[in-house]
C-alpha positions in Angstrom: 104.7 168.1 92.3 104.7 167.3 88.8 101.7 164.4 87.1 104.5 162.1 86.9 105.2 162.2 91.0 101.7 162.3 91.7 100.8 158.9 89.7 104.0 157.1 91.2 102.8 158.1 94.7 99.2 157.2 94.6 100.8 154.0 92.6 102.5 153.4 96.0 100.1 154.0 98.4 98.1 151.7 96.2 100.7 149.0 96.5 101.6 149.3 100.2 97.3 149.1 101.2 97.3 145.8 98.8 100.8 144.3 101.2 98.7 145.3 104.7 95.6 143.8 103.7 97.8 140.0 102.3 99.2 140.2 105.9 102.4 140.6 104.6 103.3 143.4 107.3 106.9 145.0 107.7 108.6 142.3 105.2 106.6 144.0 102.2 110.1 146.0 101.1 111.8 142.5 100.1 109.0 142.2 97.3 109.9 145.6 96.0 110.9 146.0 92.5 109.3 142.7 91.5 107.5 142.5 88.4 104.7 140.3 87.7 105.4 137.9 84.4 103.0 139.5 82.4 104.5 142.8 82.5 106.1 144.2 80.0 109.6 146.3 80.0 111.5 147.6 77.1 115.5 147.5 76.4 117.2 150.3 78.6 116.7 153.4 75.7 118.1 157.1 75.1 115.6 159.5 74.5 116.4 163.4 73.6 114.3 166.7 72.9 115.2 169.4 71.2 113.2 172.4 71.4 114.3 175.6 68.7 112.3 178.6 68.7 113.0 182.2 67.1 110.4 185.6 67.4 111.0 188.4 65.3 111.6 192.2 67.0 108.1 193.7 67.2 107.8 197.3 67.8 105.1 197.4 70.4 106.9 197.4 73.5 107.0 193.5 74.2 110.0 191.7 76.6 110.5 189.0 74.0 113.2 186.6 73.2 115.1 186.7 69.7 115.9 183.0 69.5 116.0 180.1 72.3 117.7 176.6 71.6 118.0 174.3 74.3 118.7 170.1 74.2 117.4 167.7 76.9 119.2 164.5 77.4 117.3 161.5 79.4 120.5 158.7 79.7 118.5 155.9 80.8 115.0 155.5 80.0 112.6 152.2 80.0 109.1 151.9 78.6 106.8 149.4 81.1 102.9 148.4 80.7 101.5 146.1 83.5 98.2 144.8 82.3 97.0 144.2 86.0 97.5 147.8 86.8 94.5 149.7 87.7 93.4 152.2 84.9 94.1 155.2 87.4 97.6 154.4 88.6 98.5 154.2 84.7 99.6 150.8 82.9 101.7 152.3 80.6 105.0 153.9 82.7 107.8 155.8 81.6 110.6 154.8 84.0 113.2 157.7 83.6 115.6 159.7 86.2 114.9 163.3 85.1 116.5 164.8 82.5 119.5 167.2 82.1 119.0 169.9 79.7 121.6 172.6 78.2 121.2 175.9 76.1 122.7 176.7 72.9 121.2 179.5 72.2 119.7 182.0 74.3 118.8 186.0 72.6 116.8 188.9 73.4 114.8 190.7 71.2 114.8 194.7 71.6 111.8 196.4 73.1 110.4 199.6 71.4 108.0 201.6 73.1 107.1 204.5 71.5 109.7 205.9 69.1 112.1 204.9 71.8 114.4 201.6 71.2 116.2 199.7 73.8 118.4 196.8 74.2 117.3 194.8 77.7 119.7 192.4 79.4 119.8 189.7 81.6 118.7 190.4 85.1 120.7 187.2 86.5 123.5 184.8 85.4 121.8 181.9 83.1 121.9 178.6 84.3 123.8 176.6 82.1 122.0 173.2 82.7 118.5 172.5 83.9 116.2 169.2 84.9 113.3 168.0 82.6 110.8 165.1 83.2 109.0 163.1 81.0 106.1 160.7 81.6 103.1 159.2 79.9 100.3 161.9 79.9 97.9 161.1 82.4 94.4 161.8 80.1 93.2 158.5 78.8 92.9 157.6 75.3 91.0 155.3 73.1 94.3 153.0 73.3 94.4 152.6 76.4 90.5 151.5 77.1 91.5 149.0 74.4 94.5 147.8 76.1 92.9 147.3 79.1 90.3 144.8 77.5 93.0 143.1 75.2 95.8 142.8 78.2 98.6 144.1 75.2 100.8 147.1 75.5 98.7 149.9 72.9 99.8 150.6 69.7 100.0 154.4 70.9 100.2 157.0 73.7 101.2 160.0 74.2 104.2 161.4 75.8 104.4 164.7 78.1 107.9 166.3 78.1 108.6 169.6 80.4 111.4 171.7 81.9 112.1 172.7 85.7 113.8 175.9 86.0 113.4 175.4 89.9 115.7 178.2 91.5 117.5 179.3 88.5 114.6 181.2 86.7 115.9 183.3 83.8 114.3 187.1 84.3 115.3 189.9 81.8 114.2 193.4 81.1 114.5 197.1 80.3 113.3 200.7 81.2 110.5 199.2 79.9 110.0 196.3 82.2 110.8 193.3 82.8 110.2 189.2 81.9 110.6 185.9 82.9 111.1 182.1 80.6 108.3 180.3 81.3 108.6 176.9 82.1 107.8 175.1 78.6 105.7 171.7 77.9 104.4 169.8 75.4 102.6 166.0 74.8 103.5 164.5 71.6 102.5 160.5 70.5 104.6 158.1 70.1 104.1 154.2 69.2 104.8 152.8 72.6 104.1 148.7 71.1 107.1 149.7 69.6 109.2 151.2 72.1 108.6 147.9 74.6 110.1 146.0 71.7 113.3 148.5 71.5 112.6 150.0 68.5 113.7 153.7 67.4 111.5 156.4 66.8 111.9 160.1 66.0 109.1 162.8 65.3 109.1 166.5 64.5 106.6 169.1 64.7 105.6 172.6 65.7 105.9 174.5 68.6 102.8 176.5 69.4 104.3 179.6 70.9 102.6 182.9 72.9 102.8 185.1 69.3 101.9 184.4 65.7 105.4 185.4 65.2 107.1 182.4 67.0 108.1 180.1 64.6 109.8 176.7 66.0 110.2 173.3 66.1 110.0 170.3 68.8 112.3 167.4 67.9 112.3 163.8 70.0 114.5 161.1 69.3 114.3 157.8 71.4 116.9 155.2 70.4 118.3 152.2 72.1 120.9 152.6 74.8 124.7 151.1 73.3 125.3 147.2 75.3 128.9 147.6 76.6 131.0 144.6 75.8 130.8 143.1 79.4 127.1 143.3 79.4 127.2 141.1 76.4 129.8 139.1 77.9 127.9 138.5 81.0 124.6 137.7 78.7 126.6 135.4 76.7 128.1 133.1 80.0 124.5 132.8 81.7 
């Protein structure tokens, strides 16, 4: 169960204690979904990551990969802070279906052992898409004890972002051996007063791989989701 999952159940046991102990017994489920006024929600948004990595061949026997390129798409994403939440169940929310994620580039490095040189392969068929989550990392920062007090969304959190391989691990190898892609993660900040309010936001910056050699970059851009011409038809006639 990823952070994300465990924060949305205990957020739910939470809620359904609070219903049992208002007496509000089995006709809780018509309150669902209801937000409290001083909630806040952003503008439905689009949020990608793009994650490029390349390693060079290293002559000491290593299963490594030559280059790995892969782009995760999240269609539908809203940014919520609830100023009445408790600190533990999280007040800043990331309300997102997971994300589908496809490779672009996917290359194996030889393996040297010895004087002896191989090429490895593939030890199954590669998925072509994958599922990725993302969700407000559950450490607490300075922003949020600040928030709390002030009852405002925080200038800042940060953001964690990881991939789910789930049954279609990718495994590789050689005479050598063998080796498996490990699922990858990474937190990043982002100005989330901002995001409520629908603005864009992009950031770059370095991915910290296994090897000095690994040289790469993460790239997230959140931007707000196109309003279909009936939407804004419909907003116009209420």
């Amino acid at each position: 169960m990823s952070d994300a999952d465990s924060r949305r159940g205990r957020r739910i046991v939470a809620m359904l204690s609070l219903f049992v102990t208002a007496g509000l017994g089995p006709d809780f489920p018509a309150l669902a979904g209801i937000k409290d006024a001083s909630t806040e929600i952003s503008p439905p948004c689009i949020v990608t990551v793009q994650r490029q990595v390349e390693s060079p061949f290293v002559p000491d026997g290593r299963q490594s990969l030559a280059e790995i390129s892969f782009r995760v798409l999240f269609p539908s994403v809203t940014f919520e802070f609830d100023p009445k939440e408790d600190p533990l169940l999280g007040r800043c929310q990331v309300n997102s279906d997971k994300g589908k994620g496809v490779f672009s580039r996917l290359a194996l490095n030889d393996v040297q052992k010895g004087k002896e040189r191989l090429s490895p392969r593939f030890l199954r068929a590669r998925p072509k898409e994958f599922s990725a989550g993302l969700a407000v990392e559950s450490e607490p920062t300075a922003e949020d004890e600040a928030a709390a007090k002030s009852r405002t969304a925080p200038e800042k959190v940060r953001l964690s972002f990881w991939t789910e391989w789930e049954s279609m691990a990718i495994y590789w190898g050689s005479e050598f051996g063998s080796a498996s892609l490990p699922e990858f993660r990474t937190v990043f900040e982002v100005p989330f007063h901002d995001l409520i309010q629908g603005r864009t936001f992009s950031v770059t910056f370095p991915y910290e791989g296994r090897y000095p050699e690994d040289k790469g970059t993460w790239s997230v851009n959140i931007r707000p989701a196109a309003v279909s011409k009936q939407t804004r038809s419909t907003r116009r006639s209420v």
